[in-house]
Each structure stands twice: as C-alpha cells, then as structure tokens.
Residue, then its C-alpha position, 0 to 999 in steps of 0.5 A: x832280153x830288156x837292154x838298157x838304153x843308155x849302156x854300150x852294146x857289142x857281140x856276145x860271140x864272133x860270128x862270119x858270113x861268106x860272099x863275094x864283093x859287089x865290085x871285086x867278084x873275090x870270095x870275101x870273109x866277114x866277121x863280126x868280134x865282140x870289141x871293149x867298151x868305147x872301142x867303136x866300130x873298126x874295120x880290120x884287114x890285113x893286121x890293119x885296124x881301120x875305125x869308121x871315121x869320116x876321116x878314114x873314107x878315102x872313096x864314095x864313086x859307087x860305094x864308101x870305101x875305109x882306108x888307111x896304111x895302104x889298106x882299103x876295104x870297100x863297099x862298107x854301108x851295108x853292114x855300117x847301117x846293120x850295126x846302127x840299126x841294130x843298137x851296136x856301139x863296139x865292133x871289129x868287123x873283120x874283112x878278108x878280101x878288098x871288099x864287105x860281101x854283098x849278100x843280097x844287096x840288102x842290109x837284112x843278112x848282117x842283121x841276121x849276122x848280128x842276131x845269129x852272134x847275139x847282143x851283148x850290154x856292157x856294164x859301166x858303160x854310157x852310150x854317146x849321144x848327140x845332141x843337136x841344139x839348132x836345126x841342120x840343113x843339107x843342100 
C-alpha cells in the first residue's frame, strides 16, 4: 500500500494486547482505536483522556509516566516510539490498569500491534512538521 507522506495516519481497526506492567506486576489492557484527524496521540484510562504532551509528564524515575485529573499511566515510551516509528499521527491507546504492559521489553510487539490493527491515511489531512531553522544542542 503506497501512503502519502504528508497526510495523517491512524488505525483501521481497534486492536489489543494483554501483559503485565513492568513496575506494577497488574494484568494490564492495551488497546490502540482509530482517533480523527488532528487528534494526536491520547492516552485514556478511567474515562480520562490523557494527550502526550510535555506538559501531561508528571514522572521520569524509571520510566515516563502521563497524567492528569488524579489519573496516571506509567511506563508509556515503548508504544510512544512504536507509534512514531510506525508513521501514526492519531491514536487513542487505551490502558486499563496503572501502567503500558511490558511485553518483551521491546518496542517490536506494539509494532505488530499497529500492523495486526492496519494503517489507515486520512484524507484532506496534512501532516505537521517541524521544522528546525538553526542547530540545537543538549547538554
């Protein structure tokens, strides 16, 4: 399938894996929904919709945790760098329990997550760049 490189892209269908968070050792839920153009990447737990801002991180002591209105979800990079890697502008990744399930440790099974839901281009839509007009140095 030939995708546009400057339209959005979501999920065709919901797709869900099952695990156990890294931290908490609970039975977690995850489950990637198709979202509407220029919707972003949003966590949601507990009827709480948590979008991946800088400014929704409210912990990095061993893992990045969202939160808002008293709800958190930990251990987030994982599947963030699966949905980045993988070209995916809009999500709802949809977490029952406190934390993103572990899996293997690795990135490699929410990239299987997103292929087993399928990549959906959105129509009439433009992708957001950034772009850098000087150099930037950390450190």
């Amino acid at each position: 399938m030939d995708l546009h490189p400057f339209r959005q892209r979501t999920f065709r269908q919901r797709a869900s894996i099952d695990g156990v968070g890294l931290h908490s050792g609970a039975k977690v839920r995850l489950t990637l929904a198709p979202a509407p153009p220029y919707t972003g990447i949003v966590f949601c737990s507990d009827g709480v919709e948590i979008p991946a801002l800088a400014e929704n991180v409210v912990d990095t002591r061993l893992n990045t945790s969202l939160g808002r209105a008293n709800v958190r979800i930990g251990t987030v990079e994982h599947v963030l760098a699966a949905l980045c890697g993988s070209g995916i502008d809009n999500a709802y990744v949809e977490v029952e329990g406190p934390e993103v399930p572990i899996l293997d440790g690795s990135s490699a099974p929410f990239v299987q997550l997103i292929h087993d839901a399928g990549v959906h281009e959105q129509q009439r839509t433009t992708r957001r760049f950034l772009l850098l007009r000087k150099p930037v140095v950390a450190g």
